[in-house]
C-alpha positions as CSV (number, residue, x, y, z in Angstrom):
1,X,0.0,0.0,0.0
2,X,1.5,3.2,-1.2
3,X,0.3,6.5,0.8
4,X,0.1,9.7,-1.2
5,X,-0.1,13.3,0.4
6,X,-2.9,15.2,-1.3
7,X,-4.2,18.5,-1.5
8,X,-3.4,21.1,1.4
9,X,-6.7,21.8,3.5
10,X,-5.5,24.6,5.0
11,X,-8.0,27.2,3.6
12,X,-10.9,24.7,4.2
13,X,-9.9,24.6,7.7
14,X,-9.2,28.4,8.4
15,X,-12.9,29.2,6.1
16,X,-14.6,26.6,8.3
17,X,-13.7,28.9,11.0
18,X,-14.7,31.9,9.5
19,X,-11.3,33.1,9.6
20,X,-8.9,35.1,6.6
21,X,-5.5,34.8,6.6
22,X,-4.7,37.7,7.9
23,X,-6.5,36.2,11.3
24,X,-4.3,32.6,10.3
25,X,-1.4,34.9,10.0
26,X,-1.5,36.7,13.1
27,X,-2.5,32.9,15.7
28,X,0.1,31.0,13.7
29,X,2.8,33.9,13.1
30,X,3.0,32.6,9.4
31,X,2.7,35.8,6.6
32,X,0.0,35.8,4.4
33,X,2.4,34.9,1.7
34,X,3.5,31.7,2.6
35,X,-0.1,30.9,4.0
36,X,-1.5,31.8,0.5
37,X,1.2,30.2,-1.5
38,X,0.1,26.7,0.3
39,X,-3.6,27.3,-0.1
40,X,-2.9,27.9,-3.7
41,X,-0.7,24.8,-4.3
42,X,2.5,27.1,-5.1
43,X,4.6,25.7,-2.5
44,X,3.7,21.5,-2.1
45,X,6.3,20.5,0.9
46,X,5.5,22.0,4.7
47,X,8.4,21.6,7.2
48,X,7.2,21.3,10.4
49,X,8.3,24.4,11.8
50,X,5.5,26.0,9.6
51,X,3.3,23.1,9.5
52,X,3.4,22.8,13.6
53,X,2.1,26.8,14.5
54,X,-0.5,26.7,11.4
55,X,-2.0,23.3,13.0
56,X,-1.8,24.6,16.7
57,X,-3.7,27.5,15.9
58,X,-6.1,25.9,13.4
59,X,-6.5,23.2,16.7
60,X,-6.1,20.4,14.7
61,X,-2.9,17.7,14.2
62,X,-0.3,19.2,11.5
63,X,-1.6,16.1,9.7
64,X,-4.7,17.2,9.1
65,X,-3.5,20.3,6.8
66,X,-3.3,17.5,3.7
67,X,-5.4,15.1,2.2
68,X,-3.9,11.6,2.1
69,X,-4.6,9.1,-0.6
70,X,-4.3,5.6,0.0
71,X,-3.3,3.6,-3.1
72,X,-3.0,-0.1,-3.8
């Protein structure tokens, strides 16, 4: 079984919230730059010192920022 990461959720998460990324921005300490350049699929890899403060603020595990795809 091969697991794929998918899409980044992280505007889903911070829109479920009722949140814009300037209010991301200023819980997580990210810019709005970076924060937009993963919601828009320009930057694919998230190290976990970026992953880790977006994740804490969002309240959810830094896992949870992606979609994973299971394949067979």
């Amino acid at each position: 079984m091969k697991i794929l990461v998918g899409r980044c959720r992280i505007r889903e998460l911070r829109k479920a919230r009722g949140w814009t990324q300037k209010d991301l921005s200023d819980r997580s300490s990210i810019g709005r730059t970076t924060l937009t350049q993963y919601e828009t699929g320009k930057r694919k890899k998230m190290p976990l010192v970026i992953a880790v403060p977006i994740a804490d603020a969002l309240d959810v595990s830094p896992r949870d920022l992606f979609e994973w795809i299971t394949e067979e």
